[in-house]
PDB file of N, CA, C and O in Angstrom:
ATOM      1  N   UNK A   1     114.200  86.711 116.715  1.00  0.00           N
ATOM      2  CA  UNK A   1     113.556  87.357 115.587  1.00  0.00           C
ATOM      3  C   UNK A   1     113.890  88.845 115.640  1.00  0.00           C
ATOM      4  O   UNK A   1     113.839  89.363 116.755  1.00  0.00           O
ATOM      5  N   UNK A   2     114.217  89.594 114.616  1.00  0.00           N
ATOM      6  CA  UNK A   2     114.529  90.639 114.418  1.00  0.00           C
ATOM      7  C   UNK A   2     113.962  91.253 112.851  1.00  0.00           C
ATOM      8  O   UNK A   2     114.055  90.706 111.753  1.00  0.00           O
ATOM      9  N   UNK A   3     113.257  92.797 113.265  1.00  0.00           N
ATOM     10  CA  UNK A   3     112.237  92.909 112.481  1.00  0.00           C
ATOM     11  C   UNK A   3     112.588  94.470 112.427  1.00  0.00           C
ATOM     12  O   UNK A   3     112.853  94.965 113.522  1.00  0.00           O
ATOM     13  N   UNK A   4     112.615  94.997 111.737  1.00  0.00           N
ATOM     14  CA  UNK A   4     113.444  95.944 110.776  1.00  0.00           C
ATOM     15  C   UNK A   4     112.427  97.173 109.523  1.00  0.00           C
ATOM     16  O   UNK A   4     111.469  96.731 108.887  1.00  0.00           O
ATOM     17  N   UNK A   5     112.635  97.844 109.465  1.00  0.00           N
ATOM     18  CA  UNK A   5     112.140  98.900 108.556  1.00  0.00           C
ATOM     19  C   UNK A   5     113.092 100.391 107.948  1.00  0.00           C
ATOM     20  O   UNK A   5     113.341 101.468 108.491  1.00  0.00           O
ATOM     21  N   UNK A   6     113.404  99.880 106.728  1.00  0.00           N
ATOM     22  CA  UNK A   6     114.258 101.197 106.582  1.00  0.00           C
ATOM     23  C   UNK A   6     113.065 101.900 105.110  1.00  0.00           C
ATOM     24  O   UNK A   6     112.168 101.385 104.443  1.00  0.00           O
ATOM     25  N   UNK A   7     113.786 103.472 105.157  1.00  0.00           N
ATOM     26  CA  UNK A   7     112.972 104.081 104.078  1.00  0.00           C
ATOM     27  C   UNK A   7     113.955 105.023 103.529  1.00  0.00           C
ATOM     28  O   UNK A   7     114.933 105.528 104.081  1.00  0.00           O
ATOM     29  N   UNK A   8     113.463 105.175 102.218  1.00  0.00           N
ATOM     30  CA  UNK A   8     114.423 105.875 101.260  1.00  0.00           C
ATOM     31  C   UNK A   8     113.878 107.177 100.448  1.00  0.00           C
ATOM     32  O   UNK A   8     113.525 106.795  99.332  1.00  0.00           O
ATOM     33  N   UNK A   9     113.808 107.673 100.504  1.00  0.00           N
ATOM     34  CA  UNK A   9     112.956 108.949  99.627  1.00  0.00           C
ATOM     35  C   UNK A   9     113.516 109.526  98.343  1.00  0.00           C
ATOM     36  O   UNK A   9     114.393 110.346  98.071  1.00  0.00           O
ATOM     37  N   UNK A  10     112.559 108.681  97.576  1.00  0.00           N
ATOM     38  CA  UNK A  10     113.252 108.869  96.530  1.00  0.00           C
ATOM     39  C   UNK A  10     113.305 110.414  95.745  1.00  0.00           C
ATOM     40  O   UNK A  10     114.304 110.843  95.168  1.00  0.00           O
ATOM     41  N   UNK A  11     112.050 111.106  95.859  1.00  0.00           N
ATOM     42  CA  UNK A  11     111.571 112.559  95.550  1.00  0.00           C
ATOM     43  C   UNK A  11     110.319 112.758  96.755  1.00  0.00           C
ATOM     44  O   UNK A  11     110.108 111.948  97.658  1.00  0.00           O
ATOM     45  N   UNK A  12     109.437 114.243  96.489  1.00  0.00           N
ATOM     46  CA  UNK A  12     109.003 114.437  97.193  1.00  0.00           C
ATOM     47  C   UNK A  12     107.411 113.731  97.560  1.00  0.00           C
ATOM     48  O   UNK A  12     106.727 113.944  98.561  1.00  0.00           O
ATOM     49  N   UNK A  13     107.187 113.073  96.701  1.00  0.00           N
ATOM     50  CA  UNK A  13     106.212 111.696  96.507  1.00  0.00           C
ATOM     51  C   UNK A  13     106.606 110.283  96.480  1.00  0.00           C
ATOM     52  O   UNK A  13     105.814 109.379  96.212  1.00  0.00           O
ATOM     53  N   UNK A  14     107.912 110.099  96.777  1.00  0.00           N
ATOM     54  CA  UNK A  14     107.652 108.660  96.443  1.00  0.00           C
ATOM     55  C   UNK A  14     109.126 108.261  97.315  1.00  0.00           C
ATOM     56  O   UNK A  14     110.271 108.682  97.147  1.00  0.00           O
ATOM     57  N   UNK A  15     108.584 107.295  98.280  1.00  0.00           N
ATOM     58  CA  UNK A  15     109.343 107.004  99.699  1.00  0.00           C
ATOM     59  C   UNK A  15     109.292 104.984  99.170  1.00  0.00           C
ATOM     60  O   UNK A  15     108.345 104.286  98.808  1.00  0.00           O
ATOM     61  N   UNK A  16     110.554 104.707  99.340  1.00  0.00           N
ATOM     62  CA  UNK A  16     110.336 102.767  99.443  1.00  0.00           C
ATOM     63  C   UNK A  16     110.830 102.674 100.932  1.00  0.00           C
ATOM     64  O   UNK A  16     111.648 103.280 101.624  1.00  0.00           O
ATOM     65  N   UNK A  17     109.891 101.562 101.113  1.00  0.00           N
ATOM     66  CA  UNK A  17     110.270 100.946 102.508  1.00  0.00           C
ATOM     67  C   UNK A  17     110.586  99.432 102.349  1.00  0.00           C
ATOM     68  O   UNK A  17     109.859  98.591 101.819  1.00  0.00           O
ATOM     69  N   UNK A  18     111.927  99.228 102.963  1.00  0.00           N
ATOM     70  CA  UNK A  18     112.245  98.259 102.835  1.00  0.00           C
ATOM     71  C   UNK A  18     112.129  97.278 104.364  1.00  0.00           C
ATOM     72  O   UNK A  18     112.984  97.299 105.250  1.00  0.00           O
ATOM     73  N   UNK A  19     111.019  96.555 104.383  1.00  0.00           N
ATOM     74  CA  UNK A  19     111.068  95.122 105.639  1.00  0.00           C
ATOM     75  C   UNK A  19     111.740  94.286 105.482  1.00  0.00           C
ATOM     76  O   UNK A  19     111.701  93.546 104.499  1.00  0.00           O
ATOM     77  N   UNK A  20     112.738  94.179 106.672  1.00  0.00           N
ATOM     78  CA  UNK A  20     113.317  92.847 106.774  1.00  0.00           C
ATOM     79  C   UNK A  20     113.201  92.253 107.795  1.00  0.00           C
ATOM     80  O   UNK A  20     113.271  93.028 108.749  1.00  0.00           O
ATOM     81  N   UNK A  21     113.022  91.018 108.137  1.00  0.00           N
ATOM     82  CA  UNK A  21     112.625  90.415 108.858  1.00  0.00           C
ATOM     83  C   UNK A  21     113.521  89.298 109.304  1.00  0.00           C
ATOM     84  O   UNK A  21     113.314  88.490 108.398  1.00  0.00           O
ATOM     85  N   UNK A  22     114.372  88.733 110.102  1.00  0.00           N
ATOM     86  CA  UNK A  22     115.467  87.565 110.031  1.00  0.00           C
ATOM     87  C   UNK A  22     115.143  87.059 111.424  1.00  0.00           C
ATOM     88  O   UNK A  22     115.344  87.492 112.559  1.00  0.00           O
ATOM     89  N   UNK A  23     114.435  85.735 110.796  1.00  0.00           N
ATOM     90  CA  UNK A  23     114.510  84.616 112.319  1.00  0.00           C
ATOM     91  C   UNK A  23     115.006  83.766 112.146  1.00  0.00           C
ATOM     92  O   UNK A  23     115.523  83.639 111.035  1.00  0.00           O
ATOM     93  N   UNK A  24     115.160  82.549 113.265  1.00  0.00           N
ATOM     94  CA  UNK A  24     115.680  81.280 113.331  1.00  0.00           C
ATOM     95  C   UNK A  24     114.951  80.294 114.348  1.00  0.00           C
ATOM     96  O   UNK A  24     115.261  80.240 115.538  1.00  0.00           O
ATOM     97  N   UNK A  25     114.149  79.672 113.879  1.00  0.00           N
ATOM     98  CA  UNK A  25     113.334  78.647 114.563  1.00  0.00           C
ATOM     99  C   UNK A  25     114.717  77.845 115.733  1.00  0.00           C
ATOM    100  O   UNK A  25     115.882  77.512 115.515  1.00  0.00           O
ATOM    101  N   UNK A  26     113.831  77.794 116.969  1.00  0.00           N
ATOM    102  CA  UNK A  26     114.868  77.034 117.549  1.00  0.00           C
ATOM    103  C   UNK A  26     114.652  75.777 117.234  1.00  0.00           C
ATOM    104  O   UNK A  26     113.966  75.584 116.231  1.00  0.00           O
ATOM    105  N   UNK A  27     115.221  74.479 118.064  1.00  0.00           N
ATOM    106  CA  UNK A  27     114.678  72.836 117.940  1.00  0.00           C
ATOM    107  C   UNK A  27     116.146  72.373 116.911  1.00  0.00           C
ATOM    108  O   UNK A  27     116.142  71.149 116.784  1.00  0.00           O
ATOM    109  N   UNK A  28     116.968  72.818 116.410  1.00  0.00           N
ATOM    110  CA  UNK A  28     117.891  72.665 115.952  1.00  0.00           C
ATOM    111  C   UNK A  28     117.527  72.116 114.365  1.00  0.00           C
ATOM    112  O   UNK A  28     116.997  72.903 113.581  1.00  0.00           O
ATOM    113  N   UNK A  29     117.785  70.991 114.029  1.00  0.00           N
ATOM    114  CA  UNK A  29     117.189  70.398 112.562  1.00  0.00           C
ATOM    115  C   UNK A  29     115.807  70.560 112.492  1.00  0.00           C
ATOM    116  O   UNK A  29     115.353  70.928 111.408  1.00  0.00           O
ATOM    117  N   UNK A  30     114.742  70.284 113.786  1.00  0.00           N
ATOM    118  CA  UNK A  30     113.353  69.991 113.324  1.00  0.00           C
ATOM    119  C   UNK A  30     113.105  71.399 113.303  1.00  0.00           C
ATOM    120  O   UNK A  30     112.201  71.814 112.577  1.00  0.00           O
ATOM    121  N   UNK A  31     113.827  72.252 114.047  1.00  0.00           N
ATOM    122  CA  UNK A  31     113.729  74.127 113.394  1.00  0.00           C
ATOM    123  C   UNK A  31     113.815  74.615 112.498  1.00  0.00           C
ATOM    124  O   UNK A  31     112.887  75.262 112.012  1.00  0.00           O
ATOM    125  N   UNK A  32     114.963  74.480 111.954  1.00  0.00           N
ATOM    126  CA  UNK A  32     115.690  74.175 110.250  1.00  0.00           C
ATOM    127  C   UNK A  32     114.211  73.679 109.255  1.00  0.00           C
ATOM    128  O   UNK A  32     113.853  74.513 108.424  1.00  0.00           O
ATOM    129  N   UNK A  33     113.656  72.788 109.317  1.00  0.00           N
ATOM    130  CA  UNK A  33     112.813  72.032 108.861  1.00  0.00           C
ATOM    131  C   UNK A  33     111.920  72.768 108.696  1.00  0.00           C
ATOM    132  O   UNK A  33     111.621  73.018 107.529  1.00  0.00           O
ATOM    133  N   UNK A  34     111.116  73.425 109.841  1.00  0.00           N
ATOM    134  CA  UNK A  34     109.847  74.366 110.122  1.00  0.00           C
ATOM    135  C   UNK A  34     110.269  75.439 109.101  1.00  0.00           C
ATOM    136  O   UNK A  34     109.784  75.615 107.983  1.00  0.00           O
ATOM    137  N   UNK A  35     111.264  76.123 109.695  1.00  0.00           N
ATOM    138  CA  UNK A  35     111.747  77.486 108.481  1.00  0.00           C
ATOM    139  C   UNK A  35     111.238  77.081 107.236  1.00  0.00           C
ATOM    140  O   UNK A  35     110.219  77.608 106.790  1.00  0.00           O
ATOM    141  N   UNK A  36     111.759  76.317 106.708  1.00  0.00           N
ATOM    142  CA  UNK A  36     112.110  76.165 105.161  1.00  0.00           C
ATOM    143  C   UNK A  36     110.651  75.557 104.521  1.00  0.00           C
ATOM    144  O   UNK A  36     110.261  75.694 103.362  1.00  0.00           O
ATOM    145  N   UNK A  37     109.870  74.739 105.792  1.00  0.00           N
ATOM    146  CA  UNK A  37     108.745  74.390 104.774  1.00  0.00           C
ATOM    147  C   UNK A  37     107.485  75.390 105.522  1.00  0.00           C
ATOM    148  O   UNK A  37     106.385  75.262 104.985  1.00  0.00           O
ATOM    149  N   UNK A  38     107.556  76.390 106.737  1.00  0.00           N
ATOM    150  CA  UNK A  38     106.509  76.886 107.212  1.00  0.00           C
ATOM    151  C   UNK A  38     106.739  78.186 106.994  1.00  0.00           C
ATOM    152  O   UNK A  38     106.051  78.934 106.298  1.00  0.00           O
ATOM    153  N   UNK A  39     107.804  78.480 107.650  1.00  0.00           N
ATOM    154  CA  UNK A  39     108.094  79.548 108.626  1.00  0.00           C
ATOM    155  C   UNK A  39     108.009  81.158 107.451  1.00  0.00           C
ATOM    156  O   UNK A  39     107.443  82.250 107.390  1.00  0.00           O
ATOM    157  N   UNK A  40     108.888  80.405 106.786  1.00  0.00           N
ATOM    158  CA  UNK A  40     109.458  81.439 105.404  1.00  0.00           C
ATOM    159  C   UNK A  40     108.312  81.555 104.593  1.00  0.00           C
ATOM    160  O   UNK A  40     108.246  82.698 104.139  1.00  0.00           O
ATOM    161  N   UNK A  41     107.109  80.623 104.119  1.00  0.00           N
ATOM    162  CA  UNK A  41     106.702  81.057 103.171  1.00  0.00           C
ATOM    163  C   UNK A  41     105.625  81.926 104.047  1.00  0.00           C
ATOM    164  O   UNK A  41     105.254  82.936 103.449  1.00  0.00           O
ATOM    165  N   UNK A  42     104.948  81.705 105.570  1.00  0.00           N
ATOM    166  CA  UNK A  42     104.270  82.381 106.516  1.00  0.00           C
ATOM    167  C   UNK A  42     104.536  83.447 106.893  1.00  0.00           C
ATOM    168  O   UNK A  42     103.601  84.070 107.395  1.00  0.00           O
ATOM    169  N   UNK A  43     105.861  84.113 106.828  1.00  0.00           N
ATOM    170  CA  UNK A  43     105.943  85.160 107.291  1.00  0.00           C
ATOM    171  C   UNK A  43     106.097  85.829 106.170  1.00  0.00           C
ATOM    172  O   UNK A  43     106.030  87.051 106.307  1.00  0.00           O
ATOM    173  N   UNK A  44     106.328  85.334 104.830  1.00  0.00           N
ATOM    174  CA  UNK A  44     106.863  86.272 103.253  1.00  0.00           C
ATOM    175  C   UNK A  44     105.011  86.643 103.298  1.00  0.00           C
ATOM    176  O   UNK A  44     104.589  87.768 103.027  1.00  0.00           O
ATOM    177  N   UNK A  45     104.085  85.467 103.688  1.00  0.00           N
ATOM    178  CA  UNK A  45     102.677  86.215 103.064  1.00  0.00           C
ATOM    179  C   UNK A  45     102.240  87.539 104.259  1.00  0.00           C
ATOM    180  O   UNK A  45     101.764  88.622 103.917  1.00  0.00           O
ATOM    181  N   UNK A  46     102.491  87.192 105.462  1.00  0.00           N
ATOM    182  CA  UNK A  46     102.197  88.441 106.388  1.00  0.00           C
ATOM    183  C   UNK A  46     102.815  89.520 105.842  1.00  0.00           C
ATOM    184  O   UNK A  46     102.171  90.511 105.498  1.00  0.00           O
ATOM    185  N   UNK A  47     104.014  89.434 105.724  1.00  0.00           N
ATOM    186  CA  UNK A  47     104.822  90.809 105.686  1.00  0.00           C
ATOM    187  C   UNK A  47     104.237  91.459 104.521  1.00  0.00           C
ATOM    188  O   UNK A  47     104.069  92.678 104.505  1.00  0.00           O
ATOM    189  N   UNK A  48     103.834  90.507 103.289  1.00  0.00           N
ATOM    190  CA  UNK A  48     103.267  91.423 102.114  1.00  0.00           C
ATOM    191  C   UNK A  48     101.750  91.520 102.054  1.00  0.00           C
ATOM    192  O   UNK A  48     101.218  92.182 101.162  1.00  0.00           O
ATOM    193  N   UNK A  49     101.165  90.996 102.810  1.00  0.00           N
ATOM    194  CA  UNK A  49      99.916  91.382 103.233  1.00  0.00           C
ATOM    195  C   UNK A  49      99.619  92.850 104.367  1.00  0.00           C
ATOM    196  O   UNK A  49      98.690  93.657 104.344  1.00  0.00           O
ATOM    197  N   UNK A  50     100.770  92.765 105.259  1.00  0.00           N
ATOM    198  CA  UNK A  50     100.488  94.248 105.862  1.00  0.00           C
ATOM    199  C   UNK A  50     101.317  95.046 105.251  1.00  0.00           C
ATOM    200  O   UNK A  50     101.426  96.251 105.478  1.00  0.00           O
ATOM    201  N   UNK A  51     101.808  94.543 104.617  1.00  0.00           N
ATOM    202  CA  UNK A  51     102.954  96.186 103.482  1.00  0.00           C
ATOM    203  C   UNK A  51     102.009  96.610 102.291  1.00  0.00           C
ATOM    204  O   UNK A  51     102.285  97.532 101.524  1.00  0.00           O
ATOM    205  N   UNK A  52     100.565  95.637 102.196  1.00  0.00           N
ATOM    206  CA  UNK A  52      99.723  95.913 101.586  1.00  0.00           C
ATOM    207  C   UNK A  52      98.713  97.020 101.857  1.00  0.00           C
ATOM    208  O   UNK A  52      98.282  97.899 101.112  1.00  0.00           O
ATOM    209  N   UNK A  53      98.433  96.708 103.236  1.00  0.00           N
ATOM    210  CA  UNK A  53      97.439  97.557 103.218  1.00  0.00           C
ATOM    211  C   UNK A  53      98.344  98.916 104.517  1.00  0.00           C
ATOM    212  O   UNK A  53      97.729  99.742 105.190  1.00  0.00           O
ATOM    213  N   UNK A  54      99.656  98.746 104.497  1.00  0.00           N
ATOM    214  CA  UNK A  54      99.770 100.102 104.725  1.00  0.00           C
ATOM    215  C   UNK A  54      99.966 101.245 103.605  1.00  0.00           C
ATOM    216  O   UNK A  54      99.523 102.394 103.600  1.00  0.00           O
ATOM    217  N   UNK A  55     100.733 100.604 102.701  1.00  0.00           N
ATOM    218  CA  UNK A  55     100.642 101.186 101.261  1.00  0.00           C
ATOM    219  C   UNK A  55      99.084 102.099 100.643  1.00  0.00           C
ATOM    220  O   UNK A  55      99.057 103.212 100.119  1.00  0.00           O
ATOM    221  N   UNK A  56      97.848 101.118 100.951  1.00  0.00           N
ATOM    222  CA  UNK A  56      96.820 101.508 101.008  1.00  0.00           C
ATOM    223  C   UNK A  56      96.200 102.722 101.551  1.00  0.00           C
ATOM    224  O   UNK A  56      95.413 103.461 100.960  1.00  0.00           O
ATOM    225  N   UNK A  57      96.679 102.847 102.831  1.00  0.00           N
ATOM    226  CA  UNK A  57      96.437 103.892 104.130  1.00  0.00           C
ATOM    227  C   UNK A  57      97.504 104.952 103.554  1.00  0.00           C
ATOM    228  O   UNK A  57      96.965 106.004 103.209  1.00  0.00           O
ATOM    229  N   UNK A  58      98.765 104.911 103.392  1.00  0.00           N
ATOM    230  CA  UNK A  58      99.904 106.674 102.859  1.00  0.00           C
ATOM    231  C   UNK A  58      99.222 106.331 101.290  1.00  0.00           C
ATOM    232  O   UNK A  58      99.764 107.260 100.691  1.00  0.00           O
ATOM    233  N   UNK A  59      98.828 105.991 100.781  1.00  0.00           N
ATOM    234  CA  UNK A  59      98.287 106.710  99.475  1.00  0.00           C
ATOM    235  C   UNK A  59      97.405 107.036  99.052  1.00  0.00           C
ATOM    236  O   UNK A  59      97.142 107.415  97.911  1.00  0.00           O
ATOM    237  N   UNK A  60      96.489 106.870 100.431  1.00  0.00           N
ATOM    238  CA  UNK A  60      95.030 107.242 100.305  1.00  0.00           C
ATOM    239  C   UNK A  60      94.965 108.859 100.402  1.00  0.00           C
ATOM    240  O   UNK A  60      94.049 109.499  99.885  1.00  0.00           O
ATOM    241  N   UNK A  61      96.097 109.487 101.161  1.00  0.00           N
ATOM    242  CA  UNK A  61      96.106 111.118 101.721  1.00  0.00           C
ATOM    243  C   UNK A  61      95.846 111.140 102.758  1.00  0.00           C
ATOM    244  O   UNK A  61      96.216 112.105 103.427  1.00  0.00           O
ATOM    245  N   UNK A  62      95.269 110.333 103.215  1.00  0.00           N
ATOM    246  CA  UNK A  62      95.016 110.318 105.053  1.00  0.00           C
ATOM    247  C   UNK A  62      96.474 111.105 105.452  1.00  0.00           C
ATOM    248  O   UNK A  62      97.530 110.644 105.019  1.00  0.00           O
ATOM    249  N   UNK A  63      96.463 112.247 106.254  1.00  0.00           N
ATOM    250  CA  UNK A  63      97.539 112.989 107.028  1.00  0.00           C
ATOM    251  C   UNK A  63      98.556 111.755 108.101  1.00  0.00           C
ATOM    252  O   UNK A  63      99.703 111.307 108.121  1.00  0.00           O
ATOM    253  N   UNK A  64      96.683 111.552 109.247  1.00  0.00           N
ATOM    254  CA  UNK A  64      97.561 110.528 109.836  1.00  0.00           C
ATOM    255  C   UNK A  64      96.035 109.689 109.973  1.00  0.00           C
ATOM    256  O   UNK A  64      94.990 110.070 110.501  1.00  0.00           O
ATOM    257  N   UNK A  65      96.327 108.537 109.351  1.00  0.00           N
ATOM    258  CA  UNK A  65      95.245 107.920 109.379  1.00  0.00           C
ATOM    259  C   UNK A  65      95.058 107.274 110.707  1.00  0.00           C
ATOM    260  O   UNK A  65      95.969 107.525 111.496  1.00  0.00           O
ATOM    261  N   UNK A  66      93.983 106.403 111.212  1.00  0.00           N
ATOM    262  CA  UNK A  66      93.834 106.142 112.026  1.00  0.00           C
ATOM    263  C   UNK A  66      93.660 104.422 111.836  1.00  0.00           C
ATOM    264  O   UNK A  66      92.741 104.182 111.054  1.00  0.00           O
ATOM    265  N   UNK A  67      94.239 103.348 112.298  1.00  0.00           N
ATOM    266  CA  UNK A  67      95.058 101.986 112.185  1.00  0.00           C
ATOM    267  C   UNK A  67      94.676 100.875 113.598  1.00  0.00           C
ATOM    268  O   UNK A  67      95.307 100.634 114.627  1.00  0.00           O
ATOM    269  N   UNK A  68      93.540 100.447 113.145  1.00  0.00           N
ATOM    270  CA  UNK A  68      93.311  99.646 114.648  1.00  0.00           C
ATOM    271  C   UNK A  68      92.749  97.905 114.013  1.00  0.00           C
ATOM    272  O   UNK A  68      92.246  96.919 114.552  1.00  0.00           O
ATOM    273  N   UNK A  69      93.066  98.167 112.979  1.00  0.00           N
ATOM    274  CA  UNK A  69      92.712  96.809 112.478  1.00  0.00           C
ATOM    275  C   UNK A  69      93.557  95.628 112.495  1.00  0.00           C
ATOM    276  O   UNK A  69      94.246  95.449 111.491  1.00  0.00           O
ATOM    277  N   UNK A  70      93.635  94.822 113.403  1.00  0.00           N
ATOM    278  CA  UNK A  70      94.841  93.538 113.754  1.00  0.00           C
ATOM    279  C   UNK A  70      94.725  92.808 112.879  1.00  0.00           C
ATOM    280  O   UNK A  70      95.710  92.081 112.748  1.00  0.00           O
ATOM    281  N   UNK A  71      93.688  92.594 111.949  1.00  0.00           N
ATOM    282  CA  UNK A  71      94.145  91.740 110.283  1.00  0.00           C
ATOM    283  C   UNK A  71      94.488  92.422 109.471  1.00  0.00           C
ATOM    284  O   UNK A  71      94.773  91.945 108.372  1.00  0.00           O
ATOM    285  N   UNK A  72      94.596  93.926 109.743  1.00  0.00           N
ATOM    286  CA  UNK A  72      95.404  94.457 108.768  1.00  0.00           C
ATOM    287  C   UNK A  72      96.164  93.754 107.879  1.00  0.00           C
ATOM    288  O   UNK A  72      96.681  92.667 108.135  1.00  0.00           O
ATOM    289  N   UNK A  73      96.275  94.525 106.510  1.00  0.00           N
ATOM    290  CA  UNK A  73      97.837  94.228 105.776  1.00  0.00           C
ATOM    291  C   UNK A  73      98.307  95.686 105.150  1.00  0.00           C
ATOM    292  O   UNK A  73      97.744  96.652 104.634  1.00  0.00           O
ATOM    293  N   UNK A  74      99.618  95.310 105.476  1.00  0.00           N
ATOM    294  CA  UNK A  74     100.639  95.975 104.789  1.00  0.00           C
ATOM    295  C   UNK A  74     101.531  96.112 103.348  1.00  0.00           C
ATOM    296  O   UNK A  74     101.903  94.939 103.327  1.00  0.00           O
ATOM    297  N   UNK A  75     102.314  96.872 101.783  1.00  0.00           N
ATOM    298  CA  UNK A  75     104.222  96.610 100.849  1.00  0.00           C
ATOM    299  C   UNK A  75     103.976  97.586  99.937  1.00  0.00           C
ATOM    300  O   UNK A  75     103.132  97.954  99.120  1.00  0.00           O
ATOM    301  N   UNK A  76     105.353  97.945 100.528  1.00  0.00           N
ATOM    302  CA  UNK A  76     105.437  98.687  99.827  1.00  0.00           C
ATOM    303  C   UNK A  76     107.438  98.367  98.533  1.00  0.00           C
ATOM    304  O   UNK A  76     107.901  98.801  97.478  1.00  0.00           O
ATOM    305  N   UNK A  77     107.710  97.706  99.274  1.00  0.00           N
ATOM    306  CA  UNK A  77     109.213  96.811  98.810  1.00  0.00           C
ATOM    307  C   UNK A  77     109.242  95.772  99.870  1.00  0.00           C
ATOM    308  O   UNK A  77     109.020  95.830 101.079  1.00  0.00           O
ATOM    309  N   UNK A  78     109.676  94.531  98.848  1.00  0.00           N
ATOM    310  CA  UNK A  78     109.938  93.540  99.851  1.00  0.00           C
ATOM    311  C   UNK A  78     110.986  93.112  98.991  1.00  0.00           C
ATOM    312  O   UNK A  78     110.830  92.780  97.816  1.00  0.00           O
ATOM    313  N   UNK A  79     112.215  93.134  99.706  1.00  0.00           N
ATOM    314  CA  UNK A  79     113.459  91.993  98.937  1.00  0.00           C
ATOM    315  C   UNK A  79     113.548  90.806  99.909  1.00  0.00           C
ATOM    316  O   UNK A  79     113.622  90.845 101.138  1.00  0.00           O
ATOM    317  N   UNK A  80     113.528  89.805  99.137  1.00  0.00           N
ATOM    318  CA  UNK A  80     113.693  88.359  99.352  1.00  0.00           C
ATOM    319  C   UNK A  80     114.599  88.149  99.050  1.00  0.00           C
ATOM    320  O   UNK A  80     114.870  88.575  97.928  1.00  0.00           O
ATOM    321  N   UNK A  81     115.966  87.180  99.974  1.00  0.00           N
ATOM    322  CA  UNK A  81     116.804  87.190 100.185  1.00  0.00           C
ATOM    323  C   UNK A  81     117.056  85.308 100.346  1.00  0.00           C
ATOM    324  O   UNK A  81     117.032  84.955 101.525  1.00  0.00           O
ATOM    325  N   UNK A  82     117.227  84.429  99.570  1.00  0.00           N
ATOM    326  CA  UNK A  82     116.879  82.802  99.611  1.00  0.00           C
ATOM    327  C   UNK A  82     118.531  82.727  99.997  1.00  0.00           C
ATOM    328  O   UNK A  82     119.068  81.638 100.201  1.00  0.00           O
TER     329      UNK A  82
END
């Protein structure tokens, strides 16, 4: 699994962050299998659930907010890539 964050600035307010995320279930076919009916749609809702509520936290003005919540969520861009 390999898990990724790039950012782009577009002006002096407005930054996209792009998550990418690329795994591969091992188990060979019954891995294959997991991906396509678990894996992918489980990790598309995490990733836009904490890109949710970090989005939340930089647009609130918080300088540096303070982040201890493990159900957090996070999005601010998510490209999906099928």
């Amino acid at each position: 699994m390999r898990h990724e964050h790039s950012f782009t600035q577009l002006d002096h307010q407005t930054t996209i962050m792009v998550d990418t995320l690329t795994f591969e279930a091992p188990l060979g076919v019954f891995g294959w299998i997991a991906e396509r009916i678990v894996l992918k749609r489980y990790m598309t809702a995490f990733l836009e659930s904490r890109n949710q509520k970090l989005k939340t936290i930089v647009e609130s003005g918080y300088e540096r907010p303070a982040y201890n919540d493990q159900r957090a969520n996070m999005n601010i861009e998510i490209h999906k890539n099928d």
